[in-house]
DOTI-722167 format. One record per residue: y, x, z of N, C-alpha, C in turn. Coordinates in steps of 0.02 Angstrom, whole numbers, plus 32768, in hexadecimal, padded with zeros to 4 digits. Layout:
! residues N
YXZYXZYXZ...
//
This chain:
! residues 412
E4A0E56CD197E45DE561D17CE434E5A1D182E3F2E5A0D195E3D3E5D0D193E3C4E5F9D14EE3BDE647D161E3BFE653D12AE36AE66DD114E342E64ED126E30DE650D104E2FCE608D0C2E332E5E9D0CCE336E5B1D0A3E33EE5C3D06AE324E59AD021E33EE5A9CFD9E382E58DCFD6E38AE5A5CFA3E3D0E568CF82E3CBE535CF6DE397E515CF57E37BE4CCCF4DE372E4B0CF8FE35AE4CECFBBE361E4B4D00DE39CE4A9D02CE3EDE4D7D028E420E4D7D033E452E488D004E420E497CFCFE432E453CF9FE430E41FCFBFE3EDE416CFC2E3D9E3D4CFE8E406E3B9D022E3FEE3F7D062E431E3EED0A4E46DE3D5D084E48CE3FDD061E4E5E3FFD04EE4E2E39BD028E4A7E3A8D00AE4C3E35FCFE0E4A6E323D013E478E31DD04CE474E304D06EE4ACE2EDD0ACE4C4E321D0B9E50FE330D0E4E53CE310D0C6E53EE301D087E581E2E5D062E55FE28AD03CE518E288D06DE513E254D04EE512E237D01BE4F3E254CFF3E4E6E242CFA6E4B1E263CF9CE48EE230CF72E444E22DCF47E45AE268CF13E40FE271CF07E405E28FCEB5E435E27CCE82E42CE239CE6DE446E22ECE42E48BE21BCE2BE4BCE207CE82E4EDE235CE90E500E25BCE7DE503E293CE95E507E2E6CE84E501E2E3CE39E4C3E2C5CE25E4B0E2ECCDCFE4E8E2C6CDADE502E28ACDC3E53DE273CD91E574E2A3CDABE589E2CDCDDEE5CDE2D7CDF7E5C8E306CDC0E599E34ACDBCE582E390CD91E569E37ECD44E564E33DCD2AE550E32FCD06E4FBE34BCCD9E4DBE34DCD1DE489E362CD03E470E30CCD23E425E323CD0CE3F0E2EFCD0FE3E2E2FACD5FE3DDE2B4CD90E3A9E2B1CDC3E379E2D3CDCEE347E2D9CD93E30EE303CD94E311E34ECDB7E352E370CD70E376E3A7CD81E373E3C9CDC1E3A4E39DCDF3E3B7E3A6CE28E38CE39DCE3AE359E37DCE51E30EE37ECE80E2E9E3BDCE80E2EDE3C6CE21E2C1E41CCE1DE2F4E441CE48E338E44FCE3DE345E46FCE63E34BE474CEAFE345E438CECBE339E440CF15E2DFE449CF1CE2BDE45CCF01E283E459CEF0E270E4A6CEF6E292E4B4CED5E291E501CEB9E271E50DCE6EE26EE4E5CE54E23AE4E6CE1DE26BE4FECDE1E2AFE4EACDE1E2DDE509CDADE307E52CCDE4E335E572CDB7E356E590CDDFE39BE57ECDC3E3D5E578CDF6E426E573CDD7E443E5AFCDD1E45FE5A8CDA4E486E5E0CD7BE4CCE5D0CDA8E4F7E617CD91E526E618CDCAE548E5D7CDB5E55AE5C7CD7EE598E587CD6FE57AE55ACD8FE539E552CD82E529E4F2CDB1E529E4FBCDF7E519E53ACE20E533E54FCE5DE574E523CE6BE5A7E54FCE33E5DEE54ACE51E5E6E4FCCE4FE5D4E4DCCE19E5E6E489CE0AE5D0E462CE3FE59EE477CE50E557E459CE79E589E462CECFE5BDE4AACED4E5C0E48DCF1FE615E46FCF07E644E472CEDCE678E44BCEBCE66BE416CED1E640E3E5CEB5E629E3AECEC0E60DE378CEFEE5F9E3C9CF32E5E1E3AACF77E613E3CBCFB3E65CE3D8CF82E687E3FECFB1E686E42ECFECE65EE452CFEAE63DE499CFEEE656E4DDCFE0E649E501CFEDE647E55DCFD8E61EE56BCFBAE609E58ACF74E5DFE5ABCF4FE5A7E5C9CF89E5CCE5D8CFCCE58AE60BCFF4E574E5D7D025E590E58AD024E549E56ED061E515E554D022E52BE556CFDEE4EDE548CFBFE4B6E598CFA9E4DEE5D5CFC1E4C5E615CF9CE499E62ECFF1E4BCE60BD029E4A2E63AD055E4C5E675D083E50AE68FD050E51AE6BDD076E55AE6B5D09CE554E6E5D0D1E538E727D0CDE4F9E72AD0EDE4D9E744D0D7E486E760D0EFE485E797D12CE44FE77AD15BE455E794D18DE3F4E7A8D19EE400E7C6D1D1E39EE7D7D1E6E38AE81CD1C5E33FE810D1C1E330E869D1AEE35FE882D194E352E87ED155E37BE8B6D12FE3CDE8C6D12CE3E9E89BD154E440E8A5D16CE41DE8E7D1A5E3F3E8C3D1CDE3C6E8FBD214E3DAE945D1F9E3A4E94AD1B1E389E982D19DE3C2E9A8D183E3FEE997D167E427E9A3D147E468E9ADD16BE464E97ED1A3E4B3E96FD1BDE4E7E971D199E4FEE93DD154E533E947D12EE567E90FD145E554E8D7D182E587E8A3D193E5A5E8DFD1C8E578E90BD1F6E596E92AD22CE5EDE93CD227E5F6E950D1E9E642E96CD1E5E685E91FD1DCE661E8EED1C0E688E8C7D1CDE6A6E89BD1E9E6B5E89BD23EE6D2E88CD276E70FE8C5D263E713E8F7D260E731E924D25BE76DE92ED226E740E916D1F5E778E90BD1B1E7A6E8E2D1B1E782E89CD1DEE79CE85DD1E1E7EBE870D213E7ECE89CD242E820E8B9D248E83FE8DCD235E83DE919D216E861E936D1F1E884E913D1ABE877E8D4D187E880E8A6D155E8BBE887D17AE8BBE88DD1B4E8F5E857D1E8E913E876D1DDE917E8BAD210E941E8F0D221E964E90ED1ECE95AE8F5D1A5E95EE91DD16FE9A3E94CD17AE9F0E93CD18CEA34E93FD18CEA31E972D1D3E9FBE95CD20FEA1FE97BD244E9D0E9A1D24DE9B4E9DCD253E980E9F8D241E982EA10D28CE932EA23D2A2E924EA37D2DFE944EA88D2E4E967EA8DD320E988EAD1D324E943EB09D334E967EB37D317E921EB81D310E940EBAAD342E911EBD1D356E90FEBF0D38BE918EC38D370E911EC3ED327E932EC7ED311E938EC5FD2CDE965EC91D2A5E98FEC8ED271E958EC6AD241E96FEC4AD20EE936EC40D1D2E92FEC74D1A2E8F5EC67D17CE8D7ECA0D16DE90CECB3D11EE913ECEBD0EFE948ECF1D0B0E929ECC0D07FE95CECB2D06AE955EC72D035E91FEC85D009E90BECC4CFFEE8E9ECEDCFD0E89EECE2CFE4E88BED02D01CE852ECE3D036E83BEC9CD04BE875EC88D052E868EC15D054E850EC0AD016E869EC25CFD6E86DEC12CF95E831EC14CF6DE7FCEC57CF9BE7CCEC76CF82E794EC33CF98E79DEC20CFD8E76CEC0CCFFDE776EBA3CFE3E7BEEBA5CFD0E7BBEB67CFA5E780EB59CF7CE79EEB97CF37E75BEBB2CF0BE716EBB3CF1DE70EEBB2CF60E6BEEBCFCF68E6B6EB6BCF76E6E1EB56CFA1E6CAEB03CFA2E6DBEACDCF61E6F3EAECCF36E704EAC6CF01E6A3EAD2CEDAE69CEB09CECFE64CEB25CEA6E611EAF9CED3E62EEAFCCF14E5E4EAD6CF41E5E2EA70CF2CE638EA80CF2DE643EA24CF18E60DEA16CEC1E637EA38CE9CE609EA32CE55E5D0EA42CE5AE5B3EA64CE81E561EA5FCE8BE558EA2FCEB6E56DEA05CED5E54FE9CACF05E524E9F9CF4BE54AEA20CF57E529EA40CF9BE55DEA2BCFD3E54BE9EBCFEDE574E9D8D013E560E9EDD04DE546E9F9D061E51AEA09D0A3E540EA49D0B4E54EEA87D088E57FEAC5D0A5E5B0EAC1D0ADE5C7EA92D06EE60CEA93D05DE643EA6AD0A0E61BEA33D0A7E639EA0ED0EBE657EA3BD12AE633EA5ED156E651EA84D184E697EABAD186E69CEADAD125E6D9EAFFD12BE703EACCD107E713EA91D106E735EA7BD0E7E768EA70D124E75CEA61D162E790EA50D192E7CDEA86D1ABE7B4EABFD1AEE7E5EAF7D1C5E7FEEB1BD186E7E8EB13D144E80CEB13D109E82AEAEED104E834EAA6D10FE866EA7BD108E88FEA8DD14BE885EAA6D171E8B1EAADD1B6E8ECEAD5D19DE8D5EB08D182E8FDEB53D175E913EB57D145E8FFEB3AD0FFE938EB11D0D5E980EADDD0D9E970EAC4D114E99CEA90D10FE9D0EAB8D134E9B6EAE7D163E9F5EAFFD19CEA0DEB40D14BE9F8EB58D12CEA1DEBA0D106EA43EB4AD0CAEA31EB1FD0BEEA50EAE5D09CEA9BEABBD0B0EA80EAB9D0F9EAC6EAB4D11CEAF2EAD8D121EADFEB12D139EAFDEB37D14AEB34EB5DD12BEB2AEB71D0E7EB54EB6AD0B4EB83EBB0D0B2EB61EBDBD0E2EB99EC14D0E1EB7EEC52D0C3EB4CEC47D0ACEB21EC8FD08AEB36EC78D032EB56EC5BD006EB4CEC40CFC1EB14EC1BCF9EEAE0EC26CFE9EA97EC00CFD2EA8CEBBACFB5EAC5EBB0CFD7EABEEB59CFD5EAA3EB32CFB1EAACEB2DCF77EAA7EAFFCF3CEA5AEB1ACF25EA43EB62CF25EA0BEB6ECF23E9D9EB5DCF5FE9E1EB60CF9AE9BFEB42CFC9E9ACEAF2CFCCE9E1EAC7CFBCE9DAEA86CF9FE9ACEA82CF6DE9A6EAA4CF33E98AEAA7CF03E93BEAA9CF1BE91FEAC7CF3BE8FCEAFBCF61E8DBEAA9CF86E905EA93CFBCE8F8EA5ECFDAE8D9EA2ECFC1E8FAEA1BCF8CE8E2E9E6CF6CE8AFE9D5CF4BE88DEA2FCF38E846EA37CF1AE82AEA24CF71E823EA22CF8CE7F3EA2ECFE3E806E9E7CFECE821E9CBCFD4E82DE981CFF5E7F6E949CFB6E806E972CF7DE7D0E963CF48E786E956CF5FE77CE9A4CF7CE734E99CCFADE714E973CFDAE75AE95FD00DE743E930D038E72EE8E3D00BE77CE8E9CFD0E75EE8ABCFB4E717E892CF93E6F3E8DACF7CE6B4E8CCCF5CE692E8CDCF98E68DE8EFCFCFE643E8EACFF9E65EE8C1D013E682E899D016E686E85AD043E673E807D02AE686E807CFE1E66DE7E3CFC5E614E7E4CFAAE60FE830CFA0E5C3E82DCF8FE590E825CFD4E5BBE827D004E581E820D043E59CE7CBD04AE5CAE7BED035E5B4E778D03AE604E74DD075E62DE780D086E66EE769D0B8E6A8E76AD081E68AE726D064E6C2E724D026E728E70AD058E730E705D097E75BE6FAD0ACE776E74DD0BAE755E76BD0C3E778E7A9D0D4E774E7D4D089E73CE7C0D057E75CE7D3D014E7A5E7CFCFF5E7B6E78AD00BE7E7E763CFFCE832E776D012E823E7A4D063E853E7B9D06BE86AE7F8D05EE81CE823D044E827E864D02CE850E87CCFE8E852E832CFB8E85BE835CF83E8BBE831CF8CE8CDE809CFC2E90BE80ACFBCE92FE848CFCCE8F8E855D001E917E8C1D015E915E8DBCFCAE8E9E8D2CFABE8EFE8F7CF5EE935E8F1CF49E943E8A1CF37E979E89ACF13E9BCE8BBCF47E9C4E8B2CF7DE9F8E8E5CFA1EA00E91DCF9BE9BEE956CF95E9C2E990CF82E9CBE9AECF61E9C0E978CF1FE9C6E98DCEE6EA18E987CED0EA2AE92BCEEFEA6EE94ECED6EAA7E96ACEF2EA92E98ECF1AEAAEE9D6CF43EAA2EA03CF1FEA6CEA22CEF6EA61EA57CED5EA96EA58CE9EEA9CEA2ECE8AEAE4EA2DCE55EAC4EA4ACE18EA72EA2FCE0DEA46EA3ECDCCEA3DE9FDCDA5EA4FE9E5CD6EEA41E9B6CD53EA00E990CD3AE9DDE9D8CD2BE989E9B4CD32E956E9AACD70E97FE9CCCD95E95CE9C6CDEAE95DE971CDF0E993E95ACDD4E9B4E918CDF1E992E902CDC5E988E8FACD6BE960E8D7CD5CE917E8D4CD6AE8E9E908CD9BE8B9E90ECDABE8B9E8E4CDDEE8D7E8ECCE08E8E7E8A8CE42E8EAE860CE29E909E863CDFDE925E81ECDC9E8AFE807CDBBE896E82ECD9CE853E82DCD80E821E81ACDD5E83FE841CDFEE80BE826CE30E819E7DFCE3FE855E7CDCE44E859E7A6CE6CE828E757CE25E847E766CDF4E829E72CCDD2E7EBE727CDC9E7BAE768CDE4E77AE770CDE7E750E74DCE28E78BE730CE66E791E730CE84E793E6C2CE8BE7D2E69CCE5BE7C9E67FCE4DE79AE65ECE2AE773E688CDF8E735E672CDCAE709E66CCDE0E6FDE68ECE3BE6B4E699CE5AE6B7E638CE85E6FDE628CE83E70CE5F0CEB4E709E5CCCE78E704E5B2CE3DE6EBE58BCE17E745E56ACE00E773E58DCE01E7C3E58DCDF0E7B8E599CDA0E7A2E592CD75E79EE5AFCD37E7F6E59ECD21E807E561CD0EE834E566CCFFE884E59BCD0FE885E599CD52E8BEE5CDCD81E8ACE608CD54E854E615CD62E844E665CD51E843E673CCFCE85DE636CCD3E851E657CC8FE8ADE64FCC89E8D4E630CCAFE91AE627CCA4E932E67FCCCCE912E693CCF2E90EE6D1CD1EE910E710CCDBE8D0E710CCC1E8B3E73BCCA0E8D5E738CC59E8FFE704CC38E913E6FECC0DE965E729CC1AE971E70DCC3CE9C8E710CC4EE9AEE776CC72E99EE779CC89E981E7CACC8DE980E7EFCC2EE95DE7E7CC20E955E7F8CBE6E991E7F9CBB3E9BAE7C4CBADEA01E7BFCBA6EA29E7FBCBB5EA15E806CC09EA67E830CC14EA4AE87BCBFCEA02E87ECBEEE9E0E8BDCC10E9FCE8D7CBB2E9F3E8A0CB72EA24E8BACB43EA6CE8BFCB3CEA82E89FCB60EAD0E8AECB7EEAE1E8E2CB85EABFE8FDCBB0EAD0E93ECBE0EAC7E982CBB6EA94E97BCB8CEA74E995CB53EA97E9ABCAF9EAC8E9C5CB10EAFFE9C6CAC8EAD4E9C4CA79EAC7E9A5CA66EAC3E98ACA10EA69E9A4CA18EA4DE989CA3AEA0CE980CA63E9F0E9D8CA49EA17EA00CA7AEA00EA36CA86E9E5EA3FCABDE9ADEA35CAC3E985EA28CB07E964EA77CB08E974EA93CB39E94EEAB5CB6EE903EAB3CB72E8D4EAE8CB7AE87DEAD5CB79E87CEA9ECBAAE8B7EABACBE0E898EA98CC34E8BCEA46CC21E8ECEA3CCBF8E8FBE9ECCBFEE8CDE9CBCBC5E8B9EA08CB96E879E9D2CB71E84EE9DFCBB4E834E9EACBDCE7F6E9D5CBF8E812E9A8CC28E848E99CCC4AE869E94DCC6BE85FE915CC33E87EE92FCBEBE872E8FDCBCFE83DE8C8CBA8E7FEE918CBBCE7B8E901CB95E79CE8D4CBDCE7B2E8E3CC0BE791E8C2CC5EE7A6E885CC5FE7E9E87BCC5CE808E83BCC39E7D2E80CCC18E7DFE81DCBDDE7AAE7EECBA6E767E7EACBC2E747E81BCBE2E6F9E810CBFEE6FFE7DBCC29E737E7D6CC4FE737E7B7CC7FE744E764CC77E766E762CC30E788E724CC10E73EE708CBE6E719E740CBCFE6CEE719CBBBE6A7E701CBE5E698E72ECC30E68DE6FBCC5EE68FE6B4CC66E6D3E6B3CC68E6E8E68ECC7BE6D8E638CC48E6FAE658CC12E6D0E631CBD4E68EE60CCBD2E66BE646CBDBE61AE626CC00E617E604CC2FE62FE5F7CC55E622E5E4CC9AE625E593CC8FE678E598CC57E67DE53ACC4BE660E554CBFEE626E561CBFFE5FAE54ECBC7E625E55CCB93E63EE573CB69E664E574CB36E64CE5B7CB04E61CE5B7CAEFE5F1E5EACAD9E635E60ACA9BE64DE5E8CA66E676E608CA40E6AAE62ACA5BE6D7E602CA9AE71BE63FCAA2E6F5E678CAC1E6B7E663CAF7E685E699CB0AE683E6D5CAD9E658E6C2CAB7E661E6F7CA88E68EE71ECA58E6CAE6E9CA56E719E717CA41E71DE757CA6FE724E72ACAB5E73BE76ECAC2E716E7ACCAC8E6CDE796CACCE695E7D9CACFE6AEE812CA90E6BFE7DBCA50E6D9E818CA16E716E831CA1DE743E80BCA2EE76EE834CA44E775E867CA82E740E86CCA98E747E89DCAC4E71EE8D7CAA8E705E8D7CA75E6DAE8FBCA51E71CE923CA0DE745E8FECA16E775E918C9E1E79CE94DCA07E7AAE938CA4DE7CCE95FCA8FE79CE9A0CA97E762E9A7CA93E73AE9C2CAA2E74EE9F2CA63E745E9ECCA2FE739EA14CA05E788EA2DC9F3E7BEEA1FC9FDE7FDEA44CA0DE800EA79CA3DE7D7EA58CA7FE7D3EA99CA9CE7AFEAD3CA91E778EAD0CA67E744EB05CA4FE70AEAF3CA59E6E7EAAFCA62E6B0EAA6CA75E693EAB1CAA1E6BBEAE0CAE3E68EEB00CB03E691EAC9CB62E66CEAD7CB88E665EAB0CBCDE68BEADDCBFFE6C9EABBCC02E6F7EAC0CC35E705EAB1CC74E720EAD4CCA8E710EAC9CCFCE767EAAACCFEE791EAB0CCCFE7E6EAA9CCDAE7EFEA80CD0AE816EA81CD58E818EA5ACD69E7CCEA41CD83E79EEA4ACD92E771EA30CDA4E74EEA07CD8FE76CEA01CD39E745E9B0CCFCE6FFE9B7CCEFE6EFE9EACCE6E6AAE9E3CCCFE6A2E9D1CC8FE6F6E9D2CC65E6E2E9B8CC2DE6D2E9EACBF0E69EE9C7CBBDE6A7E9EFCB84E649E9DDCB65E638E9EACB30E5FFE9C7CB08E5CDE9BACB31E5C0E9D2CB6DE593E9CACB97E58CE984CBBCE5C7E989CBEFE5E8E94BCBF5E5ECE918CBE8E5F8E911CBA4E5FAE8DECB6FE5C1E8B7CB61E597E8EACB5AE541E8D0CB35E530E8A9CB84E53BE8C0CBC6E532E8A5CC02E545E87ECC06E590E86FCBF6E59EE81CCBF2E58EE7E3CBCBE573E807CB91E575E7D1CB6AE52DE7BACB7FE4F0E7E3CB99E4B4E7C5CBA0E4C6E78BCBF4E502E7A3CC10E50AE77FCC3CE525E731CC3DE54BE743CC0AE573E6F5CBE3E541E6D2CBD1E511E6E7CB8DE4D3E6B1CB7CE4C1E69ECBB0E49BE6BFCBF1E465E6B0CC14E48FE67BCC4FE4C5E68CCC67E4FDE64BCC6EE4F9E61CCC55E506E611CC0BE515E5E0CBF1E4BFE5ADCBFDE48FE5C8CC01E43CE5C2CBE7E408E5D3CBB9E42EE604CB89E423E616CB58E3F3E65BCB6FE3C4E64ECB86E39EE688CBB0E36AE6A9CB6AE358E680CB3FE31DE68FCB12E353E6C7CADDE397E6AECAD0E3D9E6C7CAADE3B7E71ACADEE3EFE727CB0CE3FEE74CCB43E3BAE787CB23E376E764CB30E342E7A2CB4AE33BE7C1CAF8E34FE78DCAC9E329E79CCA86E369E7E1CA6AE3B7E7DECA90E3EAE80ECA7BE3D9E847CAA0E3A8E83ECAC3E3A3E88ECAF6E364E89FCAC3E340E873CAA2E30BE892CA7BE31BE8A2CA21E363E89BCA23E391E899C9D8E3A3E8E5C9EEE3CCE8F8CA1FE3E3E939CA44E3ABE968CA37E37BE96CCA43E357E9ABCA64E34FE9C3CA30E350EA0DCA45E340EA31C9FFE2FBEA4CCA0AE2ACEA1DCA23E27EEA39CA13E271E9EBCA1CE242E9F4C9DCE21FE9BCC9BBE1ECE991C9EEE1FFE947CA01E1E2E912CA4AE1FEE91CCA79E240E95CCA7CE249E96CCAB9E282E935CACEE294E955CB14E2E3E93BCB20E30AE961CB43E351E946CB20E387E96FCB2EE39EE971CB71E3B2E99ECB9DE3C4E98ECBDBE3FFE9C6CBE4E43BE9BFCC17E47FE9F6CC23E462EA30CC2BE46BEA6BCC02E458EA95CC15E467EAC5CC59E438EAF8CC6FE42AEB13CCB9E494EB19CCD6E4A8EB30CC9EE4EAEB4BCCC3E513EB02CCD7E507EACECCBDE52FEA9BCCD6E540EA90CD20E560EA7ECD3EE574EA6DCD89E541EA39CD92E539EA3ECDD0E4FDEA12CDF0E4F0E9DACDF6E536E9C7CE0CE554E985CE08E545E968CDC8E550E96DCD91E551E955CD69E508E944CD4CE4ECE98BCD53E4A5E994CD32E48AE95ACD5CE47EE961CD98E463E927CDCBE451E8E9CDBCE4ADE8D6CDA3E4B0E894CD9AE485E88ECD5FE48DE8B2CD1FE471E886CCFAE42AE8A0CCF4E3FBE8A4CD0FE3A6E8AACD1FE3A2E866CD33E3E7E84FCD81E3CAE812CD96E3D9E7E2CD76E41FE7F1CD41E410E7B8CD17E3D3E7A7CCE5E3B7E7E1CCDEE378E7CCCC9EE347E7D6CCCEE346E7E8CD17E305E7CBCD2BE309E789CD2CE344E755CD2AE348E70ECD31E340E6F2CCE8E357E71DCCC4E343E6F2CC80E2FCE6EFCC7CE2DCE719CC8DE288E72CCC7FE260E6FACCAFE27DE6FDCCF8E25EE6BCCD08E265E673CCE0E2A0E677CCD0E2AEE628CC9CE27FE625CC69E268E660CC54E235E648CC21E1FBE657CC27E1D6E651CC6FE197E66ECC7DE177E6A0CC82E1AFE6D3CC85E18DE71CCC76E19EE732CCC2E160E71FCCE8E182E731CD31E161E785CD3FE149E7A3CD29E140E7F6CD1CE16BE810CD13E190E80ACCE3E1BFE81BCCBAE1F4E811CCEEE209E7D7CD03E23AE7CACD3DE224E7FECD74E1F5E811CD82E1E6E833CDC3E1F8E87FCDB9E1FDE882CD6DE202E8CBCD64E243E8DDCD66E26DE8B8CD4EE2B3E8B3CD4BE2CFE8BECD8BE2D0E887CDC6E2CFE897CE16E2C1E8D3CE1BE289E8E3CE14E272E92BCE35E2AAE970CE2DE2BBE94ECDD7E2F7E980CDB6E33FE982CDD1E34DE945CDE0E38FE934CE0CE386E953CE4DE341E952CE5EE347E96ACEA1E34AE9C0CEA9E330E9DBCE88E336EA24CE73E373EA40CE5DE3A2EA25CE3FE3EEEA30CE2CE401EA1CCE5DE415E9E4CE86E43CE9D1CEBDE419E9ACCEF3E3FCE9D7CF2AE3DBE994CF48E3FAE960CF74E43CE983CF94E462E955CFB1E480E917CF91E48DE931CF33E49BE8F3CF23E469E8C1CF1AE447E8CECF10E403E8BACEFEE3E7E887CF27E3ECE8A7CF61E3BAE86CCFB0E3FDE851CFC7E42FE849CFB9E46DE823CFD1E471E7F6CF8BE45CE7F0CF57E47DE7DDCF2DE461E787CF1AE484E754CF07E466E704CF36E431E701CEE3E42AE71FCEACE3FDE715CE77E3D4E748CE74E3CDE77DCE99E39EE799CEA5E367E766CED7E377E759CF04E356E743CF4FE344E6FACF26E35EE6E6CF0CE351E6A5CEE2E314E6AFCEA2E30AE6DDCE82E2EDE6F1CE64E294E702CE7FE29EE733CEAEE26CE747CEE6E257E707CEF4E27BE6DECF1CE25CE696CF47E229E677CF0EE256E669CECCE21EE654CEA9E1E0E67CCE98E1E3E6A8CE84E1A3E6D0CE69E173E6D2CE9CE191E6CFCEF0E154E6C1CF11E146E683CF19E165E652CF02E148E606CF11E11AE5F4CEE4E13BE619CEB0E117E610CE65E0ADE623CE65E0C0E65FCE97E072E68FCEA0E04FE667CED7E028E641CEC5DFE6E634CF07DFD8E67CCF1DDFD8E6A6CF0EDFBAE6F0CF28DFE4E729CF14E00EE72BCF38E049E767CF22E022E79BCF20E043E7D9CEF5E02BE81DCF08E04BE831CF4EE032E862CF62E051E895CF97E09BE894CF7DE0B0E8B9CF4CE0DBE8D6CF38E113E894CF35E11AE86ECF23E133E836CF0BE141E822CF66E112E806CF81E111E807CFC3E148E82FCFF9E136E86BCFE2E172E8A3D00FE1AEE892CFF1E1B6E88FCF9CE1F6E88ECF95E22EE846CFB3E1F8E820CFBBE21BE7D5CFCEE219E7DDD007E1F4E7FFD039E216E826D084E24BE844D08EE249E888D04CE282E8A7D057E2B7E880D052E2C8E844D02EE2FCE816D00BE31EE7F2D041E2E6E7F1D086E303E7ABD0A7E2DFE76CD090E2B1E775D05BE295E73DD052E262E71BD05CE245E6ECD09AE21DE6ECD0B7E205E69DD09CE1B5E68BD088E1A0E65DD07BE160E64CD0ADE15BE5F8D0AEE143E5E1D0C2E0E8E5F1D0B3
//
């Protein structure tokens, strides 16, 4: 499908292709006819769960109804698909790695340059990060194999963060098949490293992984039975800062999830209990492992859960409970990772369109786009967001205009 199309347009095709009416469909997802028309309409926007229900139902992929992966200008301007032909082999090759023409580089300097692509991943700078990810994974895997320096188990370790990488820029550009296979290099590397939270971090992608495919059940039997061993392992729950922050990622991830099949109360169990995790560890916002978890986090998910569930008027009125200057609103502060900050601008630029405040929505974008812009113009509720605000304007501004250029988003 072309990708100047909305997702209400992809609707239409997909539910046309499968032969079924409106009112079809609105009984399979259980919404109104009407519903579904606004949304092939464009006039209402879907939230990720009716996405996912919406292509469940027309036996589909979440991305022929989202669009991706996105291709044209701004892939042009950016070149962030360019590296993945490349990955797509090295993900094969994983066991038998392309031979080097000189030695690989000391585990010491691989380790550093991990670090430097792990900081570009949490900022959503996919665009740098892509090109050294291939010959870092090259030269890992051969000092991994190889096994005669004592590196080993640290080089695995090592690996499995870089295989992490491929898994996020591959899914956020939209090649959720080669996400899919990045995630299993995780879980191999990890349990080679012979680290127990490496493996439950693997254990967390992968059900993050299930939840994006609309598996809720697998991914809360996943995330539960995780959580289990992760006190197991954990003698008379003396947890470590770094396994409370697996275990606070856990629960964020289990409120998700919660939201998604609407279930606003266990939703919000676990938001407090991760707030109880939080405050064992010291309150403070943690990188452990790459979680991102800790009070910051938290307040991010939970405006993400309401605005999931529909509870958008909920969502904007807790960012205006937060702020500590009077009308204001609360937003992650500057040091947060990008990634994160990103996401949730575009989630409350979408709540703000839900309730007419399409300024307010525009300002938000602008903000996502200034923290991360790669995530930002790749991201299927950003570009969804944009499409409307210009359909919405008989007379766009300039500004509004460029940004739905920069997006890929081109209107009639």
């Amino acid at each position: 499908m072309s990708e100047n199309l909305t997702l209400g347009d992809r609707l239409r095709i997909a539910r046309r292709t499968r032969k079924l009416s409106a009112a079809q469909l609105a009984q399979k997802v259980a919404i109104s006819p009407s519903y579904v028309q606004k949304l092939e309409s464009g006039a209402r926007k879907a939230s990720p769960s009716l996405v996912l229900a919406l292509a469940k139902a027309l036996h589909f992929g979440p991305e022929v109804l989202t669009g991706q992966p996105y291709y044209g200008e701004p892939e042009a301007e950016d070149g962030v698909h360019a590296v993945i032909p490349e990955l797509r082999r090295i993900m094969l090759c994983y066991d038998t790695p392309d031979e080097l023409e000189i030695a690989p580089r000391p585990l010491s300097v691989l380790a550093s340059e991990v670090d430097q692509v792990a900081a570009l991943r949490r900022d959503a700078r996919y665009a740098p990060m892509g090109p050294l990810l291939p010959p870092i994974i090259t030269e890992l895997t051969h000092l991994a194999l190889d096994g005669r320096n004592g590196d080993q188990a640290k080089a695995f370790w090592h690996l499995a963060r870089a295989y992490r990488a491929v898994n996020s820029l591959a899914h956020k550009m939209g090649h959720h098949d080669l996400s899919n296979t990045a995630l299993e290099r995780v879980r191999w590397a990890a349990d080679l490293s012979g680290d127990p939270l490496m493996k439950f971090t693997a254990g967390y992608l992968v059900a993050g992984a299930m939840l994006r495919q609309g598996a809720y059940s697998s991914a809360r039997r996943k995330l539960q039975a995780l959580r289990q061993e992760l006190e197991r392992v954990q003698p008379e729950r003396s947890f470590t800062d770094d396994a409370l922050a697996v275990d606070g990622a856990l629960l964020l991830k289990l409120a998700v999830l919660e939201a998604r099949e609407n279930n606003p109360d266990r939703a919000d169990d676990y938001l407090r209990e991760a707030e109880v995790v939080a405050r064992m560890a010291g309150n403070r916002d943690s990188l452990a492992y790459e979680m991102s978890f800790g009070p910051t986090n938290i307040r991010i998910h939970e405006v993400h859960a309401m605005i999931d569930m529909g509870d958008t008027e909920q969502a904007l009125g807790r960012l205006t409970e937060w702020s500590d200057v009077p009308g204001g609103e609360w937003a992650p502060p500057a040091s947060t990772v990008g990634e994160r900050s990103s996401h949730h601008f575009i989630d409350v630029a979408s709540a703000k369109l839900a309730v007419g405040d399409r300024a307010g929505a525009f300002g938000d974008l602008r903000r996502a786009r200034k923290v991360a812009p790669n995530h930002t113009r790749f991201h299927p509720s950003a570009r969804e967001t944009v499409a409307a605000l210009l359909r919405m304007d008989a007379h766009p501004s300039n500004e509004l205009s460029s940004f739905g250029s920069w997006a890929g988003v081109i209107t009639s």
